[in-house]
Each structure stands twice: as structure tokens, then as C-alpha cells.
C-alpha positions in Angstrom: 18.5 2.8 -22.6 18.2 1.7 -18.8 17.2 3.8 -16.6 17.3 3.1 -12.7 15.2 4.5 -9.9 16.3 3.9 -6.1 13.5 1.7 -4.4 13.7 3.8 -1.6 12.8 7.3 -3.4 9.7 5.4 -3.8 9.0 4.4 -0.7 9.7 8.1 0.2 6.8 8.8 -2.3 4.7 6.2 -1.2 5.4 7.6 2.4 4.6 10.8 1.5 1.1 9.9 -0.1 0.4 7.9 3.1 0.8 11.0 5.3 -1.4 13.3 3.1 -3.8 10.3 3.5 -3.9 10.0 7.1 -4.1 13.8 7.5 -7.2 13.5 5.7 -8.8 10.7 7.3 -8.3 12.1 10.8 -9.6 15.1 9.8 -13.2 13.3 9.5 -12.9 9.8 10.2 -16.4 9.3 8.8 -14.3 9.4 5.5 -13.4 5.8 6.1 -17.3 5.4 5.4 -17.5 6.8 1.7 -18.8 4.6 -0.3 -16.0 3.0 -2.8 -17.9 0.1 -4.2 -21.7 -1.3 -4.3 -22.3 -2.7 -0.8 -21.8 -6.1 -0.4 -18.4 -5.9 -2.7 -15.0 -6.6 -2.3 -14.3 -3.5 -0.4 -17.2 -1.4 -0.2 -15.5 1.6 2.3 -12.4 3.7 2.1 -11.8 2.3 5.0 -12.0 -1.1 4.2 -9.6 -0.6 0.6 -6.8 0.7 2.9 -7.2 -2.1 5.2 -6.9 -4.1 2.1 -3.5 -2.3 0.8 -1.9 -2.0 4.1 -2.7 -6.1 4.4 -1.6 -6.7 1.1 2.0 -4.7 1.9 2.6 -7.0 4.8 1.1 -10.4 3.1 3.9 -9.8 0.1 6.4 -8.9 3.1 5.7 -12.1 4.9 6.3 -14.0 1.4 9.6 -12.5 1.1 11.0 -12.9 4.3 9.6 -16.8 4.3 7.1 -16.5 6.4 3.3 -17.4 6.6 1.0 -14.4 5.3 -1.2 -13.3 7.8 -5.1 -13.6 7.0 -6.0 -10.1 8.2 -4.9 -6.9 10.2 -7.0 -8.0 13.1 -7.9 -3.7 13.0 -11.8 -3.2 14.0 -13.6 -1.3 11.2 -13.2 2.5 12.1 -10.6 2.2 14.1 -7.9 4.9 11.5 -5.5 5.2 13.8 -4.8 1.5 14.2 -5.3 1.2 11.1 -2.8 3.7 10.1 -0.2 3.1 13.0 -0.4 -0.6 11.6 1.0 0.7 8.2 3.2 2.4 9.2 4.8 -0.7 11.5 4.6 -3.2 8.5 6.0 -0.2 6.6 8.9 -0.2 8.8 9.4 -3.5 8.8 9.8 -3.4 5.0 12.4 -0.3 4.7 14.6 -3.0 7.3 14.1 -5.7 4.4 15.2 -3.1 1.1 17.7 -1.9 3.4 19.2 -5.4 3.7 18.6 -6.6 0.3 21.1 -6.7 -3.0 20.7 -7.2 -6.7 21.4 -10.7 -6.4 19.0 -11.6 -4.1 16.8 -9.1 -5.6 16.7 -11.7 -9.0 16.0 -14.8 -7.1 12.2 -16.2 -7.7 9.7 -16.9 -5.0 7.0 -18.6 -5.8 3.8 -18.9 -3.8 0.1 -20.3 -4.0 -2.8 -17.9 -3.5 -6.8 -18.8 -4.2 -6.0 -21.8 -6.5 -3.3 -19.9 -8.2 0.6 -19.6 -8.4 2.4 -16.8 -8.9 6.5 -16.8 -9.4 8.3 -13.7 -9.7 11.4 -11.9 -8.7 12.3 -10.3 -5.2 12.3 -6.9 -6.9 8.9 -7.7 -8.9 7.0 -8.2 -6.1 8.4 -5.2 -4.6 7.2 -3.1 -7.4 4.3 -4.2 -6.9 3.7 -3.5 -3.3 4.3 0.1 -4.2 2.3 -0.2 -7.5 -0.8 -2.0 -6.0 -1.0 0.9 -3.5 -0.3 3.8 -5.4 -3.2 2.0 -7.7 -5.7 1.6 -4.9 -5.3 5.3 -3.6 -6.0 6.4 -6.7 -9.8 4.5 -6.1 -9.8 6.4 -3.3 -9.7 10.0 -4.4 -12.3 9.2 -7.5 -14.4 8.2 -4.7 -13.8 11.2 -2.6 -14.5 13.1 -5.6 -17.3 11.5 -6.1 -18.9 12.0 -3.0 -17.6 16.1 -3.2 -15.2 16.1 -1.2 -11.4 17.2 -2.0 -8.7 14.5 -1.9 -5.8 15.3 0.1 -3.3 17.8 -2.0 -1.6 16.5 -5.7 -0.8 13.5 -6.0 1.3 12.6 -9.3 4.9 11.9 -8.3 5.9 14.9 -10.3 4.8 17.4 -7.4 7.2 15.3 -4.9 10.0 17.4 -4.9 12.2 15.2 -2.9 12.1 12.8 -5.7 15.0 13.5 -8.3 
């Protein structure tokens, strides 16, 4: 059995999370201090994971469209409604590329060299991922909110997103 899900319902999700997220953050922007990993880590701050997955959304965009991945988001630590306004641009940009984009182009492999590596996947993998990575990395982020006793942002489990059919 095949069953299909419309990219778009989860961008909707992933929208919807994103909101809830930034809701939360601008409620106490200190938030984007809580302490994710050991200091001196990969991404030691909230604030510095969701700098990481709003990057990584426009890194993988920039692949697919054919262009050069930029290195960073250029937004000062702290800074949440940059931050956030930022996602929500690159965001917009990638709606305009599903919008545009067909099964057959969909299939076609890209291929790309990143830290020694090379990665080839489809259009639509990579995609996936985007979402997947995300939805992955905010996950981190209300562990560590629980952590540190304080409540995450509302349910988050697709099944309370009543939009999504």
C-alpha cells in the first residue's frame, strides 16, 4: 500500500510548530539562553540550535535551486526576532520552490559535497528532510525546556494539528 501525504500539509505543520515556537521565545527571550548542550558544543543555546535549523532550511534550499549555500544567517546571538523573521523569509522562499516543483523533477538527484562528504539524493528526499531535521531538532528543544522547568509551547505531535487530514 502507498500512501501519499501533500508536502504542503507539512509545511502547514511545520509552520504551525514554528509559531508556537516564536510565541514562546518572545515571551522571555532569555529562553534562547537555556542550556541545550555542554558549553563549548555544537550548539550549546536554544538559541543557537534554531539558528542551526533555520540555516540548514536555507543551505538545502540554496542546493536545490543551484545555488551556493550560505555559510551562516549573519543573525547576532539574541537577536529572536531576526532570527525568526529570517525563517520565516527562507521559509517563503521555499513554499515558492514546492509550489513550482512536479514529480518529475521531484526524482531527479542532486548531489553535493559537504565536510569531506557526498551526499546524492532526490529533490523530494532532501525536502523531507528539511522538514524532518527540524521537526527533530525542536524536539531537543522542549527536552531542554523541560529540563530547565519550564513548559514547552502547547502539544506538539502532529496528531493535535487539526488542519492536517
Amino acid at each position: 500500500m502507498s500512501v501519499s501525504i501533500a508536502f504542503e500539509q507539512l509545511l502547514d505543520y511545520s509552520d504551525h510548530e514554528r509559531h508556537k515556537w516564536r510565541e514562546w521565545v518572545a515571551a522571555d527571550p532569555q529562553r534562547l539562553d537555556l542550556q541545550l548542550q555542554p558549553p563549548g558544543s555544537r550548539f550549546p543555546t536554544v538559541g543557537g540550535l534554531l539558528d542551526h535549523l533555520f540555516l540548514v532550511e536555507r543551505r538545502h534550499l540554496s542546493r536545490l535551486e543551484g545555488a551556493t549555500p550560505p555559510d551562516a544567517t549573519g543573525i547576532p546571538a539574541g537577536d529572536w526576532k531576526r532570527l525568526f523573521d529570517y525563517a520565516d523569509l527562507v521559509r517563503a522562499d521555499l513554499r515558492r520552490y514546492v509550489a513550482d516543483l512536479d514529480d518529475t523533477i521531484g526524482s531527479t538527484t542532486i548531489t553535493w559535497t559537504f565536510s569531506g562528504d557526498t551526499y546524492s539524493m532526490s529533490r523530494r528526499r532532501l525536502l523531507t528532510h528539511i522538514l524532518l531535521h527540524e521537526m527533530r531538532h525542536l524536539a531537543q528543544i522542549a527536552l531542554a525546556a523541560r529540563t530547565a522547568g519550564i513548559e514547552p509551547p502547547g502539544r506538539h505531535d502532529l496528531i493535535y494539528f487539526a488542519e492536517f487530514t
